[in-house]
C-alpha positions as CSV (number, residue, x, y, z in Angstrom):
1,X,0.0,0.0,0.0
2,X,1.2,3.4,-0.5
3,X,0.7,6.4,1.8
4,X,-0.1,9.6,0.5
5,X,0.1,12.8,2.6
6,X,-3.1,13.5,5.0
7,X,-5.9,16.0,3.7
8,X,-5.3,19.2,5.2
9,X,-8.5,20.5,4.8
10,X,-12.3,19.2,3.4
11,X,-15.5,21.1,2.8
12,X,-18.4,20.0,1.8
13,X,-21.7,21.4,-0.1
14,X,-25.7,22.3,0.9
15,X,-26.4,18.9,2.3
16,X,-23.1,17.2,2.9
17,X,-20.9,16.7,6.6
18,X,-17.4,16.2,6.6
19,X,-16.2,15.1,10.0
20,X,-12.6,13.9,11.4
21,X,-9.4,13.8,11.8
22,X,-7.3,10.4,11.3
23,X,-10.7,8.9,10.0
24,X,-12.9,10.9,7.4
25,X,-16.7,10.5,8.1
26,X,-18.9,12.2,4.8
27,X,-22.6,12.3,6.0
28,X,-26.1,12.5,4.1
29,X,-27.2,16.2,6.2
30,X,-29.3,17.0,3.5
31,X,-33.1,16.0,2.4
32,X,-33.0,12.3,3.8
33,X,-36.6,11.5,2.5
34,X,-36.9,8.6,0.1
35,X,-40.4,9.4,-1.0
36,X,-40.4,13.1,-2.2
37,X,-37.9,12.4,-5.0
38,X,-40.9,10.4,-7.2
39,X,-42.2,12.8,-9.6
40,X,-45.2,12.4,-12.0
41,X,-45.2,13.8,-15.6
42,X,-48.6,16.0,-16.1
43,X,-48.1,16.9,-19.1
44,X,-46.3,15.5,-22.4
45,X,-47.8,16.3,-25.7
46,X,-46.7,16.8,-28.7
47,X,-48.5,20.4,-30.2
48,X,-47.5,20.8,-34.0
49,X,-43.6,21.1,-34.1
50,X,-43.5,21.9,-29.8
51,X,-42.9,18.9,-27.5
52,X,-44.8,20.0,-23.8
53,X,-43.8,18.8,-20.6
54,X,-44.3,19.5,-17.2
55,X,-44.3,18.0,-13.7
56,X,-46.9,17.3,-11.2
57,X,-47.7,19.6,-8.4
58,X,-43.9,21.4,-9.1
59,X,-45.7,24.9,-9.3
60,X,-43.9,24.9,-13.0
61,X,-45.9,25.6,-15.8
62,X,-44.9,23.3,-19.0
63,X,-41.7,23.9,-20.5
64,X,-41.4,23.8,-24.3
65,X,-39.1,22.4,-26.7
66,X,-38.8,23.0,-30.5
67,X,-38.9,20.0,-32.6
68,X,-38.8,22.2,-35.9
69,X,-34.6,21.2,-36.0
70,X,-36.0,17.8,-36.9
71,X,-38.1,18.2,-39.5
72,X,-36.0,17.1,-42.4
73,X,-38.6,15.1,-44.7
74,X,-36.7,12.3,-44.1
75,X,-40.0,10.3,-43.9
76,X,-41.5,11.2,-47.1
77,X,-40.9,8.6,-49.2
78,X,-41.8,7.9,-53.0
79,X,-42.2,4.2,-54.3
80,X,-41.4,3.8,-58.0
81,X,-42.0,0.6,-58.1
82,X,-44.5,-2.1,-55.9
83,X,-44.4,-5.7,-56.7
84,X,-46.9,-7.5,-54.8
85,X,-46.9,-11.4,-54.2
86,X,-49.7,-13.3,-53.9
87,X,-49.5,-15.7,-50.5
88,X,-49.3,-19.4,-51.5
């Protein structure tokens, strides 16, 4: 094992304990609840070229994205030629 030269000095973010000396202890201090992080989509809907979205109870309204970038007619085909076979 090598030894590397001690941590002179931790800090931590909104949420986060750092605590020790010769042994480092990083705590949860934060939002410990395991239920509020579940969140329910409201809204998703596609309105002409503007994908809608939004989550429940946020106190968001719908944010909006433009899907005009991919509108390339990519998916407008022309067949010159169909050759059906009958099923034997």
């Amino acid at each position: 094992m090598t030894s590397i030269a001690p941590v002179q000095a931790v800090s931590a973010g909104t949420g986060i304990s750092v605590s020790g000396t010769s042994t480092i202890t990083v705590t949860n201090t934060g939002d410990l609840s395991n239920t509020n992080e579940i969140q329910t989509i409201d809204t998703f809907e596609i309105n002409s070229n503007t994908l809608r979205a939004s989550l429940s109870s946020d106190g968001q309204a719908f944010k909006t994205v433009s899907l005009a970038a991919y509108l390339d007619n990519t998916d407008s085909q022309v067949v010159d030629t169909l050759i059906i076979h009958p099923i034997h």
